[in-house]
C-alpha positions as CSV (number, residue, x, y, z in Angstrom):
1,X,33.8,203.0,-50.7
2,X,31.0,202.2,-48.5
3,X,31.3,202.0,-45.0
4,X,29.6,199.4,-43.1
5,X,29.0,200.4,-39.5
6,X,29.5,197.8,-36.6
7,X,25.3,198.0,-35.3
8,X,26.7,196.5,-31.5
9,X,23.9,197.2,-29.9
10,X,21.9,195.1,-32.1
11,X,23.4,192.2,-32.0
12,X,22.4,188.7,-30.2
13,X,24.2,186.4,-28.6
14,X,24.3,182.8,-29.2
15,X,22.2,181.0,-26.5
16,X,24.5,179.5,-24.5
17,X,27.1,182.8,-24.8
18,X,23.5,184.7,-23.2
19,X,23.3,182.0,-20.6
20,X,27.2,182.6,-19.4
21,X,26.7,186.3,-18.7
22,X,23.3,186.1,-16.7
23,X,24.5,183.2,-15.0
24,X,27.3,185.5,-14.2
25,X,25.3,188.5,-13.2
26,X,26.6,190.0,-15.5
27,X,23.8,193.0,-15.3
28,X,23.5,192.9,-19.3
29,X,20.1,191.5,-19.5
30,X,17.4,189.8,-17.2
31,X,16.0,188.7,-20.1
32,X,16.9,187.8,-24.0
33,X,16.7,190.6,-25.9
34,X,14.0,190.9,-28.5
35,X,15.2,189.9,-32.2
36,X,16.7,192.8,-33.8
37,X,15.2,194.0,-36.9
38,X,16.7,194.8,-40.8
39,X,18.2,198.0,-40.6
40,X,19.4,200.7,-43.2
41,X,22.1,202.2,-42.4
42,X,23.3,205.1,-44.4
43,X,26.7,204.8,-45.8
44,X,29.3,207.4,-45.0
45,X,32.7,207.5,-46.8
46,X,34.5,209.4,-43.7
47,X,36.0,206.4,-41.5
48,X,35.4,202.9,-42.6
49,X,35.3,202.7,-38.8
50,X,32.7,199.8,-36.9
51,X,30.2,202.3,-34.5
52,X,27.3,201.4,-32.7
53,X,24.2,203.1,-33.4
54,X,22.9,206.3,-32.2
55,X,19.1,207.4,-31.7
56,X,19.8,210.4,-33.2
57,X,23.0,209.6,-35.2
58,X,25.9,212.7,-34.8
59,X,28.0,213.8,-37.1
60,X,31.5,213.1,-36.3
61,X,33.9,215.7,-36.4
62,X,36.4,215.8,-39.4
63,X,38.4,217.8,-41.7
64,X,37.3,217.3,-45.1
65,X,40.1,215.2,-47.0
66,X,41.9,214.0,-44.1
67,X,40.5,210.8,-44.0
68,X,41.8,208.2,-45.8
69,X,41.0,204.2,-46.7
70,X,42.4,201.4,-44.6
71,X,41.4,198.3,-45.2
72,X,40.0,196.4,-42.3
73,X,43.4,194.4,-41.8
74,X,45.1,197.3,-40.8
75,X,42.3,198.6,-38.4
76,X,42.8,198.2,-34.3
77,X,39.1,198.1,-32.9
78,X,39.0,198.7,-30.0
79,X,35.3,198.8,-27.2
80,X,36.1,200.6,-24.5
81,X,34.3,203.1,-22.3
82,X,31.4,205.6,-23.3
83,X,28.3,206.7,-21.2
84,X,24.9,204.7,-21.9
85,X,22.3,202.7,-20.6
86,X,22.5,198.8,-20.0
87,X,21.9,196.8,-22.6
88,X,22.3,199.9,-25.2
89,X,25.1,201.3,-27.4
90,X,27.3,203.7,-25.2
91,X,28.1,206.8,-26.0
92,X,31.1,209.0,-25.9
93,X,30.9,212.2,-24.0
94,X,34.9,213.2,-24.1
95,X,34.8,212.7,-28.3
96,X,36.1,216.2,-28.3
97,X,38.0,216.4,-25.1
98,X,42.1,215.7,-26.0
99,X,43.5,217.5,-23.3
100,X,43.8,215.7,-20.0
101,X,44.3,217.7,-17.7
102,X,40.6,218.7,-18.4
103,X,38.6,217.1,-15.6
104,X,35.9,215.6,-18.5
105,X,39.2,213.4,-20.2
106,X,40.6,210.5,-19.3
107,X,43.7,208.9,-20.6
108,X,41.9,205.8,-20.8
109,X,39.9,207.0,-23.9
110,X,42.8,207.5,-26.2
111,X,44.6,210.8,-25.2
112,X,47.4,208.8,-23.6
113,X,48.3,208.1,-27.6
114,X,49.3,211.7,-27.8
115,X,51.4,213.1,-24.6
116,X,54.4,211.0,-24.9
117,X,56.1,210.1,-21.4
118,X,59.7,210.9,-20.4
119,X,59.9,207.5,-19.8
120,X,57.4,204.1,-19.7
121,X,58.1,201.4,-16.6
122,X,56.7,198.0,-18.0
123,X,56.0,196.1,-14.3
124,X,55.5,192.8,-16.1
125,X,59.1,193.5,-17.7
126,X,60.5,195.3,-14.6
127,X,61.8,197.3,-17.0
128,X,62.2,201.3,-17.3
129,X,61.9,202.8,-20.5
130,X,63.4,206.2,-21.2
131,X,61.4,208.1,-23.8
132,X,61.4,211.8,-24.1
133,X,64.0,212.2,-21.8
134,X,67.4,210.0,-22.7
135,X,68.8,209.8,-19.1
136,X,68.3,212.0,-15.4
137,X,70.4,212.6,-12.5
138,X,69.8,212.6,-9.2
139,X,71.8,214.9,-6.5
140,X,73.3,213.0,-4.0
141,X,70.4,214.0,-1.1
142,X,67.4,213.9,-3.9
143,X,66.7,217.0,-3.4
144,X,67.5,218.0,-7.2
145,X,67.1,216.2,-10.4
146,X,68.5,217.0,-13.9
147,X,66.8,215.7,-16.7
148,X,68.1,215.2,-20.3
149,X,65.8,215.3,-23.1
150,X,66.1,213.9,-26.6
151,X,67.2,216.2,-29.7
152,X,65.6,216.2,-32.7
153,X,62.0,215.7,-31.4
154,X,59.0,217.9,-32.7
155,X,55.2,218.6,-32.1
156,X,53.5,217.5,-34.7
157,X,52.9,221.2,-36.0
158,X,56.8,221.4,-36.8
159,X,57.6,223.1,-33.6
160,X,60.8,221.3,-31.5
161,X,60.2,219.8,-28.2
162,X,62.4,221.4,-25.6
163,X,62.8,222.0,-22.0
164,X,60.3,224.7,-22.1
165,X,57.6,222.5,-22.3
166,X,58.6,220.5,-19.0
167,X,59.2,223.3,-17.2
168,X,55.6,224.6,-18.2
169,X,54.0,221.7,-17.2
170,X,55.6,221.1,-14.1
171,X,55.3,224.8,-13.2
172,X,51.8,224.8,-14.5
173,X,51.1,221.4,-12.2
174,X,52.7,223.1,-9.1
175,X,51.0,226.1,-9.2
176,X,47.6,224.9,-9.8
177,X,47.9,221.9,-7.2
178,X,44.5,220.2,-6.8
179,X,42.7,221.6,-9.7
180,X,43.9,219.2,-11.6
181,X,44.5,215.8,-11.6
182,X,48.6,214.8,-10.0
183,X,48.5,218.2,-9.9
184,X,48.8,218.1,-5.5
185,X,51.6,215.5,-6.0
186,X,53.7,218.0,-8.1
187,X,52.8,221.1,-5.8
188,X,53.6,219.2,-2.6
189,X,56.9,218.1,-4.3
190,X,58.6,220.4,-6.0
191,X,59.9,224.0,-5.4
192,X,61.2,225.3,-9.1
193,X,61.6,223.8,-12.3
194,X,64.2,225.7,-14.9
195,X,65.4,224.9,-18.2
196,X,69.2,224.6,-18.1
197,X,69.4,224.9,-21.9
198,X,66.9,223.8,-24.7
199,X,67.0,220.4,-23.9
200,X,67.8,220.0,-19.9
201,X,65.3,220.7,-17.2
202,X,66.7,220.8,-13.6
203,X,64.1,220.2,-10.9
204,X,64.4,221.3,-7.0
205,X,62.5,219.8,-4.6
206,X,60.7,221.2,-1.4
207,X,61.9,217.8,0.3
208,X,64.2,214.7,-0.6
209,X,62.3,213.3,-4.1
210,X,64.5,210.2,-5.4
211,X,61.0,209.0,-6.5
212,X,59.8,212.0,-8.9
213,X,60.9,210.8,-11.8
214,X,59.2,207.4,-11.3
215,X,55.9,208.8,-10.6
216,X,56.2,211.2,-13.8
217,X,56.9,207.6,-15.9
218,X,54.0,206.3,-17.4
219,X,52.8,202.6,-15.7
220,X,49.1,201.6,-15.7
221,X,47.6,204.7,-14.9
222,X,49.9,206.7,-12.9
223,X,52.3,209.5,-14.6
224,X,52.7,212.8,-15.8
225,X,51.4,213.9,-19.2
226,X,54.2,216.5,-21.0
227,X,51.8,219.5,-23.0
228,X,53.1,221.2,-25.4
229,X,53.8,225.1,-23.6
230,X,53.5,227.0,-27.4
231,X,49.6,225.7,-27.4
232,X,48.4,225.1,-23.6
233,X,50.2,229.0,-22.4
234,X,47.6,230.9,-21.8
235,X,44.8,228.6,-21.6
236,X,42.8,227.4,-18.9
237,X,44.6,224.2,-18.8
238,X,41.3,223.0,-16.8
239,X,38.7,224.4,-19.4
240,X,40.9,223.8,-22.4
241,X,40.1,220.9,-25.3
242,X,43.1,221.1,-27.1
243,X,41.1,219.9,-29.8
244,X,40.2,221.2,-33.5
245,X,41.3,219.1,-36.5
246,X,41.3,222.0,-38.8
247,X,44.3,223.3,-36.8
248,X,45.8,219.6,-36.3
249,X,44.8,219.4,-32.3
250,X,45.8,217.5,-30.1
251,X,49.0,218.6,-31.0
252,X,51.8,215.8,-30.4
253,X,55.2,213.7,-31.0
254,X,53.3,210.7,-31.5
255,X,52.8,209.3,-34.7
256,X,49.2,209.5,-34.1
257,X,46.2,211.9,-35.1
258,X,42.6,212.4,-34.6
259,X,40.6,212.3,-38.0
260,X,37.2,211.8,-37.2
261,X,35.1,211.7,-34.0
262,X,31.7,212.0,-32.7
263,X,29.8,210.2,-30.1
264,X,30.0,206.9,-31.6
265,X,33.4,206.1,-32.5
266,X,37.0,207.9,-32.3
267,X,39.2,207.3,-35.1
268,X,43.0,208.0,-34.6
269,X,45.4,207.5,-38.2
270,X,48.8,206.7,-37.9
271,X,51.7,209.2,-39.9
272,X,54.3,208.0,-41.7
273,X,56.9,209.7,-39.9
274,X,57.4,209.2,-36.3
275,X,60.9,210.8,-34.1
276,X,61.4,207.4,-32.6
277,X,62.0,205.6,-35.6
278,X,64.1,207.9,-37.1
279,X,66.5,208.0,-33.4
280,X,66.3,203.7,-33.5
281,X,64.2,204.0,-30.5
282,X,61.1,202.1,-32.1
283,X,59.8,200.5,-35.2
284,X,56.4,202.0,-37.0
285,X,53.8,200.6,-35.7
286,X,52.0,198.2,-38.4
287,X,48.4,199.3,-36.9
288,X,47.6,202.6,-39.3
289,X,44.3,203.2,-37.4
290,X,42.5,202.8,-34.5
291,X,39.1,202.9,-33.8
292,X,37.8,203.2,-30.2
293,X,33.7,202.4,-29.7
294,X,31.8,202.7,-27.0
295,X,31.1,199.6,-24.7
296,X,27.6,198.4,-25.3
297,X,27.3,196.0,-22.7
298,X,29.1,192.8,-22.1
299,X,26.7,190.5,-24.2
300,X,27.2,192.5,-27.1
301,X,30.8,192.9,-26.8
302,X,31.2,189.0,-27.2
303,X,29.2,189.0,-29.6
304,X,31.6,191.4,-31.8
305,X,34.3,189.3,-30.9
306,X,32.3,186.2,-32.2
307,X,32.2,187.6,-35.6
308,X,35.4,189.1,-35.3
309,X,34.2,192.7,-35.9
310,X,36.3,194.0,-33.3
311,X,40.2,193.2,-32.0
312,X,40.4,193.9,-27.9
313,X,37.8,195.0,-25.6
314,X,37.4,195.7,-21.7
315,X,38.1,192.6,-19.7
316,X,35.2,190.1,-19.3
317,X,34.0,188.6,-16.3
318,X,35.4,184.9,-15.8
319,X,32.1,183.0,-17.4
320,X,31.9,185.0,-20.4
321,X,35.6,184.9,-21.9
322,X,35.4,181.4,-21.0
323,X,32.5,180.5,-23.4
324,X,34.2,182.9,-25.8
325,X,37.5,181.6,-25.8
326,X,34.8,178.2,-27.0
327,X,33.2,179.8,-29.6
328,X,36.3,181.7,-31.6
329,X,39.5,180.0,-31.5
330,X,41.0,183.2,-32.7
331,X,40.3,184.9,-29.2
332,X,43.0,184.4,-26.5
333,X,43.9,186.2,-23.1
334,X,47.3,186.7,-21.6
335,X,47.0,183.1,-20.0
336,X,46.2,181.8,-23.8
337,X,42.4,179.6,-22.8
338,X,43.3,178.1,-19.7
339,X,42.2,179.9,-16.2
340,X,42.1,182.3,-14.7
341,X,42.1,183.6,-18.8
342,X,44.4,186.9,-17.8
343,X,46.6,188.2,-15.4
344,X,47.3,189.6,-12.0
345,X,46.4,193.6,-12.5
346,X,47.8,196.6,-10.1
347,X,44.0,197.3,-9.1
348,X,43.1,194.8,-5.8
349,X,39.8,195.2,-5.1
350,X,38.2,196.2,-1.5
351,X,35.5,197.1,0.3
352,X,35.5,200.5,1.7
353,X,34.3,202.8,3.9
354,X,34.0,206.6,4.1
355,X,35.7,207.3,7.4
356,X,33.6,210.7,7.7
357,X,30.5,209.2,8.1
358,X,29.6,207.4,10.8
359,X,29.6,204.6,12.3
360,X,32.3,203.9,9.3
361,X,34.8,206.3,11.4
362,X,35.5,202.8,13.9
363,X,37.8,200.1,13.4
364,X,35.8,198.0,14.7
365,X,32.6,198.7,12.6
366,X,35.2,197.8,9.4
367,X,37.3,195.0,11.2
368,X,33.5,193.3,11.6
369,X,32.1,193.9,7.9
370,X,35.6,192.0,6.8
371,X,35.0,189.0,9.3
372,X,31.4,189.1,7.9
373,X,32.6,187.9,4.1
374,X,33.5,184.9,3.1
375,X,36.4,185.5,-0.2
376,X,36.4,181.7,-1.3
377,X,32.6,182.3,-1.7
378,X,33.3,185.2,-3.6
379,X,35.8,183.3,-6.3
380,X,33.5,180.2,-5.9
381,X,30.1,181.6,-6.8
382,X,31.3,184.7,-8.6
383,X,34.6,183.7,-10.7
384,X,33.8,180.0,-11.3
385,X,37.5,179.2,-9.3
386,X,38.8,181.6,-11.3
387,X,40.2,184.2,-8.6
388,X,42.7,184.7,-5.7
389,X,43.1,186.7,-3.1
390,X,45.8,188.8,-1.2
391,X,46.0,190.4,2.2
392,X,47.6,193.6,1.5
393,X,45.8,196.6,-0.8
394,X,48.5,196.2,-3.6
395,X,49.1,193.4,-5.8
396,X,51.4,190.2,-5.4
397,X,53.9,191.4,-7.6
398,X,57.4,190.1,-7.0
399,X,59.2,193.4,-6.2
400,X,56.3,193.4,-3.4
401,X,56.6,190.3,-2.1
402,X,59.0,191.1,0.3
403,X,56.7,194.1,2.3
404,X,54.2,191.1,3.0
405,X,57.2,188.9,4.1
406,X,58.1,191.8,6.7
407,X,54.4,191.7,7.8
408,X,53.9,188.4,7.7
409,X,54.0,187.9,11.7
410,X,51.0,190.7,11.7
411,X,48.6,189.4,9.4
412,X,49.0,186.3,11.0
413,X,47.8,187.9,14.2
414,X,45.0,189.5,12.4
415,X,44.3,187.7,9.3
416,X,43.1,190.3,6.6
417,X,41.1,187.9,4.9
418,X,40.1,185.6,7.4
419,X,35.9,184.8,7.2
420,X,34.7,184.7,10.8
421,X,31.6,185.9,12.2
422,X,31.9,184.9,15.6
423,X,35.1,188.0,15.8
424,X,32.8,190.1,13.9
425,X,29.7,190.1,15.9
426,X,32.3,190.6,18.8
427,X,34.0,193.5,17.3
428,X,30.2,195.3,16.2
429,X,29.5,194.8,20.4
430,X,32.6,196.4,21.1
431,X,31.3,199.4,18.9
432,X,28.3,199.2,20.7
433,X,25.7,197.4,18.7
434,X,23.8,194.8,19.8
435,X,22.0,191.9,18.0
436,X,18.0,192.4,17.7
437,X,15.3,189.7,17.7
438,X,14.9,190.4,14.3
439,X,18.9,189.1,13.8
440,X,19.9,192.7,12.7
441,X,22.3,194.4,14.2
442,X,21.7,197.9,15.4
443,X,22.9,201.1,17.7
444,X,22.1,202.3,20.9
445,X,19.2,204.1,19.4
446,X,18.1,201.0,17.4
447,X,18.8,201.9,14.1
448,X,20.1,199.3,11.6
449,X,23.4,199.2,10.8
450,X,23.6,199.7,6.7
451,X,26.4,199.3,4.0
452,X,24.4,200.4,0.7
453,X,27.6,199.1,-1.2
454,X,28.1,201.6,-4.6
455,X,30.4,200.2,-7.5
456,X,30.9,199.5,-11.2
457,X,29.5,196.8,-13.4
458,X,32.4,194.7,-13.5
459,X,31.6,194.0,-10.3
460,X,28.6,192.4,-10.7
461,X,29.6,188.8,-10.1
462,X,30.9,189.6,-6.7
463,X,29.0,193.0,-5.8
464,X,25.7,191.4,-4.9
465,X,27.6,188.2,-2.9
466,X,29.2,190.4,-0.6
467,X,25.6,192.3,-0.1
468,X,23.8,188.9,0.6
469,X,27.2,187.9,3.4
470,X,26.1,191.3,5.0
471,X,22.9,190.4,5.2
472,X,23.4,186.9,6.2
473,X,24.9,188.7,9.4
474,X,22.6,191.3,10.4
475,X,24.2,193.8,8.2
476,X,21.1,195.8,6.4
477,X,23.2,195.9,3.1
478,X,23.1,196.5,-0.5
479,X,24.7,196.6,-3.7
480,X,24.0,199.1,-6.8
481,X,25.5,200.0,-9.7
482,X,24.3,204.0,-10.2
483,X,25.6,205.7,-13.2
484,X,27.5,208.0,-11.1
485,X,28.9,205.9,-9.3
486,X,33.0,207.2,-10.2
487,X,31.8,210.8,-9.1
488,X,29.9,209.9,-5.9
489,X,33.1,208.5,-4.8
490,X,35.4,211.0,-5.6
491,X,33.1,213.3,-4.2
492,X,32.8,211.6,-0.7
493,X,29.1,210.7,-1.2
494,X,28.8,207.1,0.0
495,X,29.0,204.9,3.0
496,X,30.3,201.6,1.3
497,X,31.5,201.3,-2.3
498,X,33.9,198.9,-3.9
499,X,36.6,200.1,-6.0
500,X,40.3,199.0,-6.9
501,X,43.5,199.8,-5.3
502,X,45.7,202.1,-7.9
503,X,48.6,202.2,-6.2
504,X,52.2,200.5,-6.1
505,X,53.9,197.8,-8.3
506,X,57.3,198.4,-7.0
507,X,57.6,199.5,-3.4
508,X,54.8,200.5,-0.7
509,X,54.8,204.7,-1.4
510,X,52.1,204.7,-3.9
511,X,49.8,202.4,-1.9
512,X,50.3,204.5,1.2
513,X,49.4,207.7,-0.7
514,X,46.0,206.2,-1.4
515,X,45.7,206.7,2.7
516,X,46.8,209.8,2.9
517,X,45.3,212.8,4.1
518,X,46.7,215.0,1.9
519,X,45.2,213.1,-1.2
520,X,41.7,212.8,0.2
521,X,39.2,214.4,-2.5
522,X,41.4,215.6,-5.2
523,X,40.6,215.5,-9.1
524,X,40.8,212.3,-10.8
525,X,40.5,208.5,-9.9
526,X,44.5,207.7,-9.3
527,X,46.4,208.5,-5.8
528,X,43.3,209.4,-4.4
529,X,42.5,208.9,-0.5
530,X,38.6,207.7,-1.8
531,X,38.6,206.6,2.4
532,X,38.8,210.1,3.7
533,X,40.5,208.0,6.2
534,X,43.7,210.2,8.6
535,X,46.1,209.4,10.3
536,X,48.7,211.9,11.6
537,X,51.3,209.4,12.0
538,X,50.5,207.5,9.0
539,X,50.8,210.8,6.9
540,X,54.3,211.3,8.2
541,X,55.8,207.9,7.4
542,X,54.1,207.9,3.9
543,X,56.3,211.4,3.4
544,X,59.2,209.4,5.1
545,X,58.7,206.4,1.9
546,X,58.7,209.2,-0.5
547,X,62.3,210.2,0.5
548,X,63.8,207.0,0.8
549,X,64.9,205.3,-2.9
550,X,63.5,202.3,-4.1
551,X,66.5,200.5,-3.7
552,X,66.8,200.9,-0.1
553,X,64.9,198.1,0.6
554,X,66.0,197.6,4.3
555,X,64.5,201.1,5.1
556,X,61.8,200.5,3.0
557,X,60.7,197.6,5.0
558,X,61.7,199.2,8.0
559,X,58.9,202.4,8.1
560,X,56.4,200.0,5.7
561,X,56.5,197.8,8.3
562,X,56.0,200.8,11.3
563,X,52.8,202.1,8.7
564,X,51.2,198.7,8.0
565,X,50.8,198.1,12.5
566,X,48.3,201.1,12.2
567,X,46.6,200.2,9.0
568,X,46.1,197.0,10.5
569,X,45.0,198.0,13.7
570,X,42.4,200.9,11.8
571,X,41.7,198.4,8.4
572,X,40.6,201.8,6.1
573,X,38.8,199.2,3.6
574,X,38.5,195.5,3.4
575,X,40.4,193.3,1.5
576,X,38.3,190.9,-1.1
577,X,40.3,189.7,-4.3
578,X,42.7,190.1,-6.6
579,X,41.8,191.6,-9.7
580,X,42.6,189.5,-13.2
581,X,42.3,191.2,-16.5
582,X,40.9,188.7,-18.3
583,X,41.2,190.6,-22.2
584,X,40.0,189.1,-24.7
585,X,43.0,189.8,-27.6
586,X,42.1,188.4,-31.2
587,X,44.3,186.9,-33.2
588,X,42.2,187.4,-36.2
589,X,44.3,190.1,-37.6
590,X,46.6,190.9,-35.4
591,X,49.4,188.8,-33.6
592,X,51.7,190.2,-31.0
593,X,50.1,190.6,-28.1
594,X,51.4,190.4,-24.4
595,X,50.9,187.1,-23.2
596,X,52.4,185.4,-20.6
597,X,54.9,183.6,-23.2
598,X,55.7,187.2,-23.8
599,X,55.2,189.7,-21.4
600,X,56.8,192.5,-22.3
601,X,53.9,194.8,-20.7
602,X,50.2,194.6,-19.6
603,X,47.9,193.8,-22.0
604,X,45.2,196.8,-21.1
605,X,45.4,198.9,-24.0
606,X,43.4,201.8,-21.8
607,X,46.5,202.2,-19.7
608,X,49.4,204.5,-20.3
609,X,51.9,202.1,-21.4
610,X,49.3,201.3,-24.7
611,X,52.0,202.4,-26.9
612,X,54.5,199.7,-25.8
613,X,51.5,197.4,-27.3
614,X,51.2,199.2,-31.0
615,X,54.8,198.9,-31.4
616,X,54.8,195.2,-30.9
617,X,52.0,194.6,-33.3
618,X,52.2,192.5,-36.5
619,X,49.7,191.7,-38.8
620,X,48.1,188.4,-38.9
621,X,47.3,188.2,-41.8
């Protein structure tokens, strides 16, 4: 068979499709790219997978006779992530990376097909999931949890999944605390971890935990990936891969498997045999392979969409799926073609501040930057209408609904979102600038006051507006997209940045920990105090949350209520908009996707509740 490779960063984009993402600022080109030239490409027989091109084309890692033919109908492409330039192919840097724990992976990229959870929590569905484990039990003061496990579930190297490997990974997690990522959240729970027999792990907490289990569940990007103990003992769980085909790494329980990989595309088969169908839990997925390739830029993206070379992508800024939705009726998003094209997702989006550099340490300096922007602008200019915003730094699910109802009388005091420069020129006095000649505002020693915003490219519709409010103020601002910009603020080396809230769906706890102390600079980008923003009081209530159930509601509201009257007084970041995932999901040859008509999960497939998805899968044609 010859393969024909997917050349995405090649392709053009039909005029007015071009027009959309500039327009946009979409930060893919200034200009039209030039016409791209007839190209050999040499035919390979190991994938049949769609890749984008490579400058000096690698040669992807596979075991000789492994991979098989599947015809295109049974293919899942899927563009998502890689390292590159704008306007070029991307490029994977984690190809050979499978275990996640390692700080290079990420369970967006496709490891989170391979560490089954104990359980999923769909938030669309409200609905928990139990997985590995088959049931837990709580003691009566939290402070102890028993967990059941299924029987009859193996690694995919024949070996059975037990209790062992829980108790590894939870005593692994605890002992190594902030080396690795959720790592501090396990040490800072939980005391030991035993196996009771083969398949029933008993937990004892250092403090009243009736939330553990939840945060070990898999939803968005929050949970606790199980390893398998008779491959990851005795490895650097921070240094180690886990991956070599030869030996059939990453070892798993999924019915999935790594068969080739290199820089330009990973391609994951599907067995025949999976422990959830045989136990009624699940049906085999259709999909028998997925292909992941690198993001080449937005323009190109739609264009492989156009000609329907690939089946879900990263979400597109408003403009763009709008004119795509136009051009292939096959394409739809979770809100089918109408706006705002997708859904409500976890991540609300701010504007923050590092709290240890000044003059970012004063409430007033951040109360006055949020008077300074103007959010209908924002969804205006850089959604087309398409947006909406909410006052709190979570999203406005309904099991959260009621926390803004209980601080409803405090927001209306001081209005998270309200656009008023009058307040904000009075708060920046109060900090103890004053207003120059020159209309830039400016310390006792007359420097400028400056907000060089860092953030990603799918901010690029609204990045540059809230730099140009700034400046319409006196604020000497900025905005930048640097290549770094995910380590630079994990790493506390910034003064403004924009980045998403990953925090709570169901009740305040999660949000909280994203402002506390405790989870300031640790690995990974989830439950992470990005701010560097204490608060000694705050710290304690947050740990107070932790130990009261999620269905105590009326205590719940009670200390979220006693946390939000300092947030609101201090304001760590500024509110901006809510975030929509607007997915692009084509229907060409594949039907099944979550849609609000059906919406059994979220529709981002980078997320750990992916496999929810491939289960629901049909073929379309």
């Amino acid at each position: 068979m010859v393969t024909r490779y997917l050349r995405t960063g090649l392709f053009l984009v039909a005029p007015l499709l071009l027009a959309a993402v500039v327009a946009c600022g979409g930060g893919e080109e200034a200009t039209p790219a030039p016409k791209a030239q007839p190209t050999t490409v040499q035919a390979t027989p190991t994938t049949g997978a769609a890749v984008a091109p490579s400058p000096t084309p690698a040669q992807p890692t596979v075991q000789p006779g492994k991979v098989k033919d599947v015809p295109r109908n049974r293919q899942l492409r899927l563009i998502w992530g890689g390292a590159g330039g704008v306007g070029a192919a991307g490029r994977y840097t984690d190809h050979e990376l499978w275990n996640p724990y390692n700080p290079g992976t990420s369970h967006q990229n496709g490891s989170q097909l391979f560490y089954e959870p104990l359980a999923f929590y769909s938030a669309f569905a409200n609905k928990n999931i139990p997985w590995l484990a088959e049931k837990w039990e709580y003691s009566q003061d939290s402070t102890e949890v028993t967990i059941f496990l299924r029987k009859g579930v193996k690694w995919s190297d024949g070996v059975d999944f037990t209790a062992d490997d829980v108790v590894f990974t939870l005593t692994t997690l605890r002992d190594r605390g902030a080396d690795v990522r959720f790592g501090k959240d396990v040490q800072q729970a939980v005391d030991t971890v035993t196996a009771s027999d083969s398949h029933t792990v008993k937990v004892k907490f250092k403090v009243p935990s009736p939330k553990f289990l939840y945060f070990m569940t898999y939803k968005y990007d929050i949970g606790v990936y199980v390893v398998p103990k008779h491959i990851f003992e005795g490895q650097d769980i921070t240094k180690f891969t886990h991956f070599d085909i030869a030996k059939g790494w990453p070892v798993t329980t999924s019915p999935w498997r790594v068969v080739a990989t290199s820089p330009e595309q990973k391609v994951i088969d599907r067995t025949d045999r999976w422990w959830a169908v045989d136990q009624g839990l699940a049906t085999m997925p259709k999909v028998e392979r997925i292909i992941y390739i690198p993001n080449p830029g937005e323009t190109q993206m739609a264009q492989a969409f156009i000609s329907n070379e690939v089946d879900a992508s990263l979400d597109f800024r408003p403009a763009t799926i709008k004119t795509l939705l136009q051009q292939n009726p096959k394409i739809t998003t979770h809100a089918g073609k109408e706006a705002p094209f997708g859904y409500v997702d976890w991540w609300p989006i701010s504007l923050f501040f590092n709290d240890s550099k000044p003059p970012y340490d004063k409430a007033d300096v951040r109360w006055a930057m949020s008077y300074f922007i103007d959010r209908d602008q924002l969804i205006d200019v850089g959604y087309g209408g398409a947006g909406t915003t909410y006052p709190l730094p979570m999203p406005s699910y309904p099991p959260l609904q009621r926390y803004k109802v209980a601080v409803d009388d405090l927001l209306k005091e001081n209005n998270t979102l309200e656009f008023n420069p009058q307040k904000g020129g009075e708060r920046l006095k109060n900090a103890g600038f004053t207003k120059g000649a020159d209309g830039k505002w400016k310390d006792a020693q007359g420097n400028a006051l400056k907000c060089d915003i860092i953030g990603f490219g799918i901010f690029n519709d609204i990045g540059p507006i809230v730099a140009e409010q700034l400046k319409k103020q006196g604020i000497d601002a900025s905005y930048a997209t640097p290549p770094d910009s995910g380590n630079r603020q994990s790493q506390g080396d910034f003064s403004c940045a924009m980045r998403g809230h990953g925090g709570s769906v169901r009740d305040p706890f999660f949000t909280m920990k994203l402002y506390q102390s405790s989870s300031a600079l640790v690995p990974g980008a989830h439950l992470v105090n990005f701010y560097q923003w204490k608060n000694d009081e705050w710290d304690r209530l947050t740990d107070e949350v932790g130990k009261t159930p999620i269905d105590d509601v009326a205590t719940l509201e009670k200390l979220w209520r006693q946390a939000f009257q300092i947030w609101i007084k201090e304001l760590p970041d500024v509110q901006l908009v809510e975030w929509y995932h607007r997915i692009p999901m084509n229907t060409t040859y594949w039907k099944g996707w979550p849609t609000q008509g059906d919406p059994y999960v979220n529709g981002a497939f980078w997320h750990l509740t992916f496999p929810l998805i491939l289960t629901k899968l049909e073929p379309a044609q």
